[in-house]
C-alpha positions as a Markdown table, in Angstrom:
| # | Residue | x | y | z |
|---|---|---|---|---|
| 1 | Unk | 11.9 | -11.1 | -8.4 |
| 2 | Unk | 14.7 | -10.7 | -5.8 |
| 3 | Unk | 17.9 | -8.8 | -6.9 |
| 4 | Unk | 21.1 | -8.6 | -4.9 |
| 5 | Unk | 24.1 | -6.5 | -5.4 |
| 6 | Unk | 27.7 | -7.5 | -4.0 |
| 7 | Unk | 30.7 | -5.2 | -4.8 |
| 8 | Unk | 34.2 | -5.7 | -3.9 |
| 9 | Unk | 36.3 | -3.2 | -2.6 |
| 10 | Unk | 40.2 | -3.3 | -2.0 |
| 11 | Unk | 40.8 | -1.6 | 1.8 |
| 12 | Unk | 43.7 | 0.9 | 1.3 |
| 13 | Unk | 45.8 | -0.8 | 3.9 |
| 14 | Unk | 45.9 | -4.1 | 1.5 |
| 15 | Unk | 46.1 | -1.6 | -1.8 |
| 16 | Unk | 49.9 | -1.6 | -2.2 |
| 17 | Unk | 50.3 | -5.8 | -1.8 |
| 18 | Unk | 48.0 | -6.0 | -5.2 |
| 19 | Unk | 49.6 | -5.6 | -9.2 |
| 20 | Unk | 48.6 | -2.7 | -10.9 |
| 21 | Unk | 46.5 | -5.6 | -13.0 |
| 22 | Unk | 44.6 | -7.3 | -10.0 |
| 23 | Unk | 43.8 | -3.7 | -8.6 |
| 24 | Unk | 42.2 | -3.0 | -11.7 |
| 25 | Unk | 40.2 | -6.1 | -11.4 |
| 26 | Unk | 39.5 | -5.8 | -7.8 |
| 27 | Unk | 38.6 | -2.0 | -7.5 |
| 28 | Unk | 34.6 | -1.9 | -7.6 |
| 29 | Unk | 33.0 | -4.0 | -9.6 |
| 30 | Unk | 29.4 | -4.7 | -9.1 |
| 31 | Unk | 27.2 | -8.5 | -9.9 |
| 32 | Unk | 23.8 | -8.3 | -10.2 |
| 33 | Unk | 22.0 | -11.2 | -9.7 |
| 34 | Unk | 18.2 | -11.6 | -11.1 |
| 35 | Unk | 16.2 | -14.3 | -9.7 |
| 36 | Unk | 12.9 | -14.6 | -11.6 |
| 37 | Unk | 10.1 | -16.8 | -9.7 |
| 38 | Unk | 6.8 | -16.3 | -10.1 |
| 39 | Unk | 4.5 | -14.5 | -7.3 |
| 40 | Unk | 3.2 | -17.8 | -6.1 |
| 41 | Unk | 5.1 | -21.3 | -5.5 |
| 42 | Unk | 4.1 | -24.2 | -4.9 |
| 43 | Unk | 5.7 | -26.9 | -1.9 |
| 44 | Unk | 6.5 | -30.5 | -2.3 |
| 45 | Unk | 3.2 | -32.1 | -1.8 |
| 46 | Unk | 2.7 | -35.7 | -1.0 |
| 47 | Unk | -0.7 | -37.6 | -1.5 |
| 48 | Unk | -1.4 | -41.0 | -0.5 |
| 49 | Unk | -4.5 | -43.1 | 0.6 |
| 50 | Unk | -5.0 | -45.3 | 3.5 |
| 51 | Unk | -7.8 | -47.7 | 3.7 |
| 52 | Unk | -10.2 | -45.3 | 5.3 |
| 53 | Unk | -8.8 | -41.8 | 4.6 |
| 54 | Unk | -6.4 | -39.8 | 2.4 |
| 55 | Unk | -3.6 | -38.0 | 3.6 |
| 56 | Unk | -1.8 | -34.6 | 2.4 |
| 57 | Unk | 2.1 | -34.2 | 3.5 |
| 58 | Unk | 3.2 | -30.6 | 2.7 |
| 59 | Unk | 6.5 | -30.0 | 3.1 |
| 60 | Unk | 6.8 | -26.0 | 4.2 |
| 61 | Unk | 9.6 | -26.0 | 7.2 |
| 62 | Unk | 10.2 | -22.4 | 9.4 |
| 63 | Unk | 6.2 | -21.7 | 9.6 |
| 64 | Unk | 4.8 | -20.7 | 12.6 |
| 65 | Unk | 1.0 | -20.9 | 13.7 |
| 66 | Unk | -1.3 | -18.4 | 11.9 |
| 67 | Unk | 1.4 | -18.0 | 9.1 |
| 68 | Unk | -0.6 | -21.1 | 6.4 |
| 69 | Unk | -4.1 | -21.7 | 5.9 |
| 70 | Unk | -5.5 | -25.0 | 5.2 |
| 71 | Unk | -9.4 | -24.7 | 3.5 |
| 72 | Unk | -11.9 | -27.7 | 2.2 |
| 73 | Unk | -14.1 | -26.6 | -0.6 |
| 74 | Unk | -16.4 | -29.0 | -2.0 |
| 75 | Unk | -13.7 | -31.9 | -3.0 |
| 76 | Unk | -11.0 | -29.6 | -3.4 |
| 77 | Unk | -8.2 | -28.8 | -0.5 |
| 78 | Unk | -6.1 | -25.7 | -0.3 |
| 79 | Unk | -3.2 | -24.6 | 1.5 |
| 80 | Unk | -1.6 | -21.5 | 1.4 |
| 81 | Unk | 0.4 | -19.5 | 3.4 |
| 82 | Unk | 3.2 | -16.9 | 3.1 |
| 83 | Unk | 6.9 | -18.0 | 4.6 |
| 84 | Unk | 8.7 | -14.7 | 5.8 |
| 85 | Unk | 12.7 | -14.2 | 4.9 |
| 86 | Unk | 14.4 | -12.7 | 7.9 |
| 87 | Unk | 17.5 | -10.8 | 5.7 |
| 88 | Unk | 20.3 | -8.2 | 7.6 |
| 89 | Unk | 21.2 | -5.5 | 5.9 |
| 90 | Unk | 23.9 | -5.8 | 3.7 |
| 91 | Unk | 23.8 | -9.5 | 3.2 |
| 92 | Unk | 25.4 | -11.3 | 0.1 |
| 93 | Unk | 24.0 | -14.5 | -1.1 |
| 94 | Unk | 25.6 | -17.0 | -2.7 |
| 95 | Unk | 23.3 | -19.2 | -3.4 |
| 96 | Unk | 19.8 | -19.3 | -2.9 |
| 97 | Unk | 17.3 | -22.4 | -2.9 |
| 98 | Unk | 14.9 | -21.9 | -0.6 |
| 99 | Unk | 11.6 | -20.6 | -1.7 |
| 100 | Unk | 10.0 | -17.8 | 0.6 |
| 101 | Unk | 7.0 | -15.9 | 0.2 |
| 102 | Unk | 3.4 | -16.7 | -0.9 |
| 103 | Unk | 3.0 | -20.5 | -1.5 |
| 104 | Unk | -0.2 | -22.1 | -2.2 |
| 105 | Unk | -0.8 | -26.1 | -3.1 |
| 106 | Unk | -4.3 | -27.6 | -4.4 |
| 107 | Unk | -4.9 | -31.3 | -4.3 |
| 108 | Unk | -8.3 | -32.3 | -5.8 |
| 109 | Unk | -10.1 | -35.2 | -3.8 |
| 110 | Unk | -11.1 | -38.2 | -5.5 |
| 111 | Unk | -14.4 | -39.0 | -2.8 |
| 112 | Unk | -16.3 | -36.9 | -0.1 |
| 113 | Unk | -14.8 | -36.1 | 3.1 |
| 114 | Unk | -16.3 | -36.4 | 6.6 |
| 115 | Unk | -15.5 | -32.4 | 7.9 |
| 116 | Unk | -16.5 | -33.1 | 11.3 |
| 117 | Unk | -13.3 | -35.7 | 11.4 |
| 118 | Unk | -10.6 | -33.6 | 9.1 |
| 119 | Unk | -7.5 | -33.1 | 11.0 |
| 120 | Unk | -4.4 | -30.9 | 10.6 |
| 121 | Unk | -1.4 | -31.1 | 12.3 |
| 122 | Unk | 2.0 | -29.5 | 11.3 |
| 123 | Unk | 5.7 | -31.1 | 13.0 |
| 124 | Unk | 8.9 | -31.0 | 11.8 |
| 125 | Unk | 8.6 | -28.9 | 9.0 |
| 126 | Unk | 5.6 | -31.0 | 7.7 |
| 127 | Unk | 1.9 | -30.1 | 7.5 |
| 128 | Unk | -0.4 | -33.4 | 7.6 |
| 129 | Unk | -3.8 | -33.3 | 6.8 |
| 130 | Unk | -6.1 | -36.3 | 7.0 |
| 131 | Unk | -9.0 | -36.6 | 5.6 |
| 132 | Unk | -11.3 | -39.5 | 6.3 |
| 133 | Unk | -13.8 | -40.7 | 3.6 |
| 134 | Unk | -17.8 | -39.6 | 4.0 |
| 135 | Unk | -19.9 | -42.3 | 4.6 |
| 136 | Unk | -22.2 | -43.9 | 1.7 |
| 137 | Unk | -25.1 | -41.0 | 2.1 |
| 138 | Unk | -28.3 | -43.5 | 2.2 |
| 139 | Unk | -31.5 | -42.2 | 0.5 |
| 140 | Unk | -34.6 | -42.0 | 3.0 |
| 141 | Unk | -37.6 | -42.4 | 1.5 |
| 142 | Unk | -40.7 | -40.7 | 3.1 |
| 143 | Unk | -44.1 | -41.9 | 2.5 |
| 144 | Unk | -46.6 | -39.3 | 0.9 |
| 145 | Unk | -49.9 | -38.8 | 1.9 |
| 146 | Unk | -51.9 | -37.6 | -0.8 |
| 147 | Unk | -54.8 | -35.7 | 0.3 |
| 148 | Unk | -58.0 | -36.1 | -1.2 |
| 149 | Unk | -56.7 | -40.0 | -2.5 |
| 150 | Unk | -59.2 | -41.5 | 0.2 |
| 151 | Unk | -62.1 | -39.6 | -0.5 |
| 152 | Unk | -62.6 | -36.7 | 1.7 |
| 153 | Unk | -65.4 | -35.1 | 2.8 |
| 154 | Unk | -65.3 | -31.6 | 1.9 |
């Protein structure tokens, strides 16, 4: 939750240009604005398949290296991170869109992924992911020699 106070304040030099009625409503009044957000949001997130991989486009701008993770857990992929607000003291805002803090985006994987092949890369504002497909896993069979099955001799 992110609360900001403004207040307006009439400077004594520009106190005797106001009406007795706008100095009343300019003296000190105070606007609280409550933002309510919960703890954790989510990015735009763009999913799409290509014929031999699929590919993630997160959209988290002003990051810097070491500042978002990106983790492959069975066929699940998570990425998460925390985008830092750089305020001044005393600022006013008048509007506010952009989401900073923790953010965290799961996208569940319809097929295995090769690991050895994943790649990241993050330009422009955009974290790409791509995640090639596993090849078919092939069964080996092992032949089983069953001791005693010939006759032995002990």
């Amino acid at each position: 939750m992110a609360i900001t106070q403004s207040a307006n304040r009439v400077d004594d030099e520009h106190e005797s240009d106001l009406s007795l009625d706008s100095l009343h409503a300019h003296s000190v009044t105070q606007h609280w604005v409550v933002m309510r957000q919960a703890n954790v949001w989510r990015p735009p997130t763009d999913v799409f398949e290509l014929t031999d991989r699929l590919v993630v486009m997160v959209e988290i701008s002003g990051m810097r290296d070491g500042e978002f993770n990106v983790s492959l857990q069975e066929r699940r992929l998570v990425i998460s991170g925390i985008r830092r607000r750089t305020v001044r003291d005393r600022t006013a805002f008048h509007q506010m869109e952009v989401r900073y803090g923790e953010f965290r985006t799961a996208v569940s994987l319809p097929w295995a992924v090769d690991r050895n092949r994943v790649t990241a890369t993050y330009k422009d504002g955009f974290l790409r992911v791509e995640l090639p497909r596993a090849t078919k896993q092939q069964v080996h069979i092992v032949d089983v020699d069953i001791d005693g099955a010939q006759g032995s001799d002990e």
